[in-house]
C-alpha positions in Angstrom: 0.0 0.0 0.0 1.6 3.3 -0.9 2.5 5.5 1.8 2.5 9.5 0.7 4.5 10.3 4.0 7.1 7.7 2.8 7.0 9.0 -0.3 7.7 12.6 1.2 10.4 10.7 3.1 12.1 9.3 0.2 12.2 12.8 -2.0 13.4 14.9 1.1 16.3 12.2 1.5 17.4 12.4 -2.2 17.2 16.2 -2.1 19.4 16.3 1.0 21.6 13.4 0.0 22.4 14.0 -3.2 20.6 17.5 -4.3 18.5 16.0 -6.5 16.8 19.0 -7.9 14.1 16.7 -9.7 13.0 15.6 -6.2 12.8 19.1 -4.6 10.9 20.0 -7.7 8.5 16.8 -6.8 8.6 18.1 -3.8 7.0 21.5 -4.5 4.6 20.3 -6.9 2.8 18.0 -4.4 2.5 20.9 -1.7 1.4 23.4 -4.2 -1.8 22.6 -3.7 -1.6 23.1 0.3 0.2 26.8 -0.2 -2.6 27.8 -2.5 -5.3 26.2 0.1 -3.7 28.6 2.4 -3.5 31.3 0.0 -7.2 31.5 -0.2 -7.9 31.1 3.2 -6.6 34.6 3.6 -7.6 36.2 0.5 -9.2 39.5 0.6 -11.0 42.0 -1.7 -8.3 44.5 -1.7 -5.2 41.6 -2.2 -5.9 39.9 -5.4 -5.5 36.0 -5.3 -2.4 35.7 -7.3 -0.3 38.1 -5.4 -1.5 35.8 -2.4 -0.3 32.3 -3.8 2.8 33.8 -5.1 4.1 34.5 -1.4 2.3 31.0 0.0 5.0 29.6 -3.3 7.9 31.1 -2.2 7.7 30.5 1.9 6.6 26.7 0.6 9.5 26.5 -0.9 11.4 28.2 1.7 10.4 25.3 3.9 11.2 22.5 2.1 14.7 23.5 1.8 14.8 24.6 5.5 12.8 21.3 6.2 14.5 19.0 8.9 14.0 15.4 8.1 15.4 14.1 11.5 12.7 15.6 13.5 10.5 13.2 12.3 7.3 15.5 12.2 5.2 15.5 8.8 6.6 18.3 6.7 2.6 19.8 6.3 2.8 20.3 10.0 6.0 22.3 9.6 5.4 24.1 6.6 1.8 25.7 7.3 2.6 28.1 9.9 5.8 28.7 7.9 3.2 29.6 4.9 0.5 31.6 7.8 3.4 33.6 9.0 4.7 34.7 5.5 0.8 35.7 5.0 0.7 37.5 7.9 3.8 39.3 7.4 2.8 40.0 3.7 -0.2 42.0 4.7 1.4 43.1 7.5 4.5 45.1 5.9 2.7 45.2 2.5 -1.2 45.8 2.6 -1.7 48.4 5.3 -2.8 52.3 4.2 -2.6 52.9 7.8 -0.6 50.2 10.0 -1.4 49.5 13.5 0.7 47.8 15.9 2.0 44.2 14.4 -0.3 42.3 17.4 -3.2 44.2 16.5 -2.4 43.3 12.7 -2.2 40.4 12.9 -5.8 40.0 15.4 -7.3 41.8 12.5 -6.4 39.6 10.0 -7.4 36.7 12.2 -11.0 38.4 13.1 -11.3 38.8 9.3 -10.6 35.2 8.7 -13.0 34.3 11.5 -15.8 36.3 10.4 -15.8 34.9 6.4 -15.6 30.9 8.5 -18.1 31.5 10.9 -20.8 33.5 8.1 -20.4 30.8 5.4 -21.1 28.0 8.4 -24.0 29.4 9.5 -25.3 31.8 6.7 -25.3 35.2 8.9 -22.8 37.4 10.2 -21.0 37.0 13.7 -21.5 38.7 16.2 -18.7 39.9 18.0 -18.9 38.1 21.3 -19.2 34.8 19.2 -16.1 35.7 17.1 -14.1 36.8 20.3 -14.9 32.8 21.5 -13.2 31.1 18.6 -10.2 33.7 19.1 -9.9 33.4 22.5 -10.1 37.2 23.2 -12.3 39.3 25.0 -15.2 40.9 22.5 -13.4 44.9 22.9 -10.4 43.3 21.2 -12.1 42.2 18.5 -14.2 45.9 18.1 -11.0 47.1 18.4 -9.6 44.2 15.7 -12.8 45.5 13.3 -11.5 49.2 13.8 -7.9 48.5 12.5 -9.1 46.4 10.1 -10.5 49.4 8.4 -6.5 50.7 7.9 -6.3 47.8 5.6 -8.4 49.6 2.7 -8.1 53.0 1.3 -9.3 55.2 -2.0 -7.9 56.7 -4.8 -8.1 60.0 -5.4 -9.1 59.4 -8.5 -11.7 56.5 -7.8 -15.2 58.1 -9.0 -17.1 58.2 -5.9 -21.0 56.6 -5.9 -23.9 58.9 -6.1 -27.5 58.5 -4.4 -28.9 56.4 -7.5 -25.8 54.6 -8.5 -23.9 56.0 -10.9 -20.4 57.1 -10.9 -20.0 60.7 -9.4 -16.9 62.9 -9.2 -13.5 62.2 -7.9 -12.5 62.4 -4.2 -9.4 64.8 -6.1 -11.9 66.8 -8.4 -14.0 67.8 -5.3 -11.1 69.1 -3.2 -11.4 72.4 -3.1 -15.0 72.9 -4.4 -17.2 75.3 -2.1 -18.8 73.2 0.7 -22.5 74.0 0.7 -22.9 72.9 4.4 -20.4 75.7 6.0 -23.3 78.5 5.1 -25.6 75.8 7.5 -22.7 75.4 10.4 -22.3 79.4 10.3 -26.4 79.5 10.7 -26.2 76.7 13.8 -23.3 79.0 15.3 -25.2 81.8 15.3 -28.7 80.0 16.1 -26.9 78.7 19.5 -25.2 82.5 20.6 -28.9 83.8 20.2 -30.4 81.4 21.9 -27.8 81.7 24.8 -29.7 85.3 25.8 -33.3 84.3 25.6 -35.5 83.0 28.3 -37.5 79.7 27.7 -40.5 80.7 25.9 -38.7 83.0 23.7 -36.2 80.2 23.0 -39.0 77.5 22.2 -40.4 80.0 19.6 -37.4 81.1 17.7 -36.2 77.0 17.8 -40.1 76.3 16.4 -39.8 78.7 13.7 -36.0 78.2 12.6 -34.9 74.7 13.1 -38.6 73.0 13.0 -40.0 75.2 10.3 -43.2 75.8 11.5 -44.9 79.3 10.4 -46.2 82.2 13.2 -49.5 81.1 13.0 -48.8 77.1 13.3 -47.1 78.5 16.7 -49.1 80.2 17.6 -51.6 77.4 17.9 -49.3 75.6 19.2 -48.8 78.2 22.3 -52.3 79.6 22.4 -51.0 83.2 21.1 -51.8 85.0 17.6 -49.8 85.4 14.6 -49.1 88.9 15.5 -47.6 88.0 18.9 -45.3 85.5 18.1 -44.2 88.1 15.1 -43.5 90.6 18.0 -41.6 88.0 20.4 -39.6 86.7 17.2 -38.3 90.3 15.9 -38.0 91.2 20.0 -35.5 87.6 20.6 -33.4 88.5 17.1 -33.0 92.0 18.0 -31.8 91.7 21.4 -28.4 90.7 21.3 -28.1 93.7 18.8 -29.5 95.7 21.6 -27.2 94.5 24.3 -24.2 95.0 22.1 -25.1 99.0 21.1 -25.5 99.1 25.4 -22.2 97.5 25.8 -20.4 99.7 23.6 -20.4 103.1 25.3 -20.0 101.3 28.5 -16.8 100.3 27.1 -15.7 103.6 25.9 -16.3 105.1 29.1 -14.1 102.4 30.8 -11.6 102.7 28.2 
C-alpha cells in the first residue's frame, strides 16, 4: 500500500543526500496545492489571489529547503505556519494604508478570517462576542480588531465616488477644493446657538419652532395659544436683542476705556 509520508520521506532524502533538484521539484509540486489552500484562506478584496499564492509559493519553498527530516514531524505540520506567518507578514508590511501595531495586525487579519468561516457555516454574520470565542479574546479586542481592520483599505483620489442612485459621481481629487454647501448651514447653527444663549425659555422655544422646526407664526401660535401677531412681536424682539445688548455695551466700554 503506498505510503504519501514515505514517499515525502524518500524525495526529502534524495534532495538532502544528493541534491537531486528533480526531487525538490517533486517536492514543491505535491505541496502546491496546500500553499494555494492557504492562500485563499486569507484572501481578501483589496489583495488579489495571485499576489497571495505567489508568497504562500515562495515561503513553501522556503520550507522545504529549511525542512528538517530528523525531526520526524510530517513536513505539512512544519510548513503551514511557515506559509500563515509569510501571509501575515505579507499583509502586515505590504497591505496596510494605515498600519497598527504588528499584534493588532495580525488580530485583525485573524478576526477577518473568522468572520468569512463562521458567516459561510451558518449563513449570517457573527456577532462579535461569538467571534471573540473562537479567538480566545475578550469581545473589545475584537471591536478594536474590526477598527484597525479598516487601515487595511483606502481610495484613490481618482476612484469616482458613488452617487444617491448609483452612478459614478466625481473624484474624491476633483471635489477638493469645491465650495462646501454645508459651511453657510454650520455658520447659521453658530449663530442659532449665541442667540439662543440670551433668551428666556419661551422666547427660546419659539425662535427653535420657527428656525430649526419650520413651522410658520401662526402654526405656533396654535401651538402656544398666542396670535400670529404676537409671536411676530416675540420673534423680531429675541433677534434684535443681542443687537440691543451690544449697542448698550459699547459706550460702557468707551467710558471704561
Amino acid at each position: 500500500m503506498f505510503d504519501q509520508r514515505d514517499e515525502d520521506k524518500r524525495l526529502f532524502f534524495a534532495y538532502r543526500r544528493s541534491g537531486e533538484l528533480a526531487a525538490r521539484d517533486a517536492l514543491i509540486q505535491r505541496f502546491l496545492p496546500l500553499a494555494r489552500s492557504l492562500a485563499r484562506r486569507y484572501a481578501r478584496a483589496t489583495e488579489p489571489l495571485d499576489d497571495l499564492e505567489q508568497v504562500a509559493s515562495l515561503a513553501l519553498i522556503k520550507a522545504i529547503d529549511a525542512y528538517d527530516l530528523e525531526r520526524g514531524t510530517a513536513f505539512s505540520s512544519y510548513a503551514v505556519p511557515c506559509i500563515a506567518g509569510a501571509l501575515k507578514r505579507h499583509f502586515r508590511d505590504a497591505c496596510w494604508a494605515v498600519r497598527p501595531p504588528r499584534e493588532l495586525q495580525e488580530l485583525a487579519m485573524e478576526v477577518a478570517r473568522l468572520n468569512d468561516e463562521l458567516s459561510a457555516a451558518t449563513g449570517a454574520p457573527p456577532t462579535a462576542a461569538q467571534i471573540a470565542e473562537e479567538a480566545g479574546v475578550d469581545v473589545e479586542a475584537v471591536l478594536e480588531a474590526r477598527e484597525a481592520y479598516r487601515g487595511l483599505h483606502f481610495d484613490s483620489l481618482d476612484r469616482p465616488q458613488r452617487t444617491g442612485d448609483g452612478e459614478d459621481g466625481d473624484s474624491i481629487l476633483e471635489t477638493l477644493g469645491a465650495r462646501d454647501t454645508e459651511i453657510r448651514r454650520v455658520l447659521d447653527r453658530v449663530a442659532l446657538d449665541t442667540l439662543l444663549s440670551t433668551l428666556d425659555d419661551r422666547e427660546q422655544q419659539i425662535v427653535r419652532l420657527y428656525y430649526q422646526q419650520e413651522l410658520t407664526q401662526s402654526e405656533i401660535g396654535e401651538r402656544l395659544g398666542c396670535s400670529q401677531m404676537h409671536i411676530s412681536r416675540l420673534l423680531r424682539r429675541a433677534i434684535t436683542r443681542p443687537e440691543t445688548a451690544t449697542r448698550q455695551q459699547q459706550p460702557e466700554q468707551r467710558s471704561a476705556a
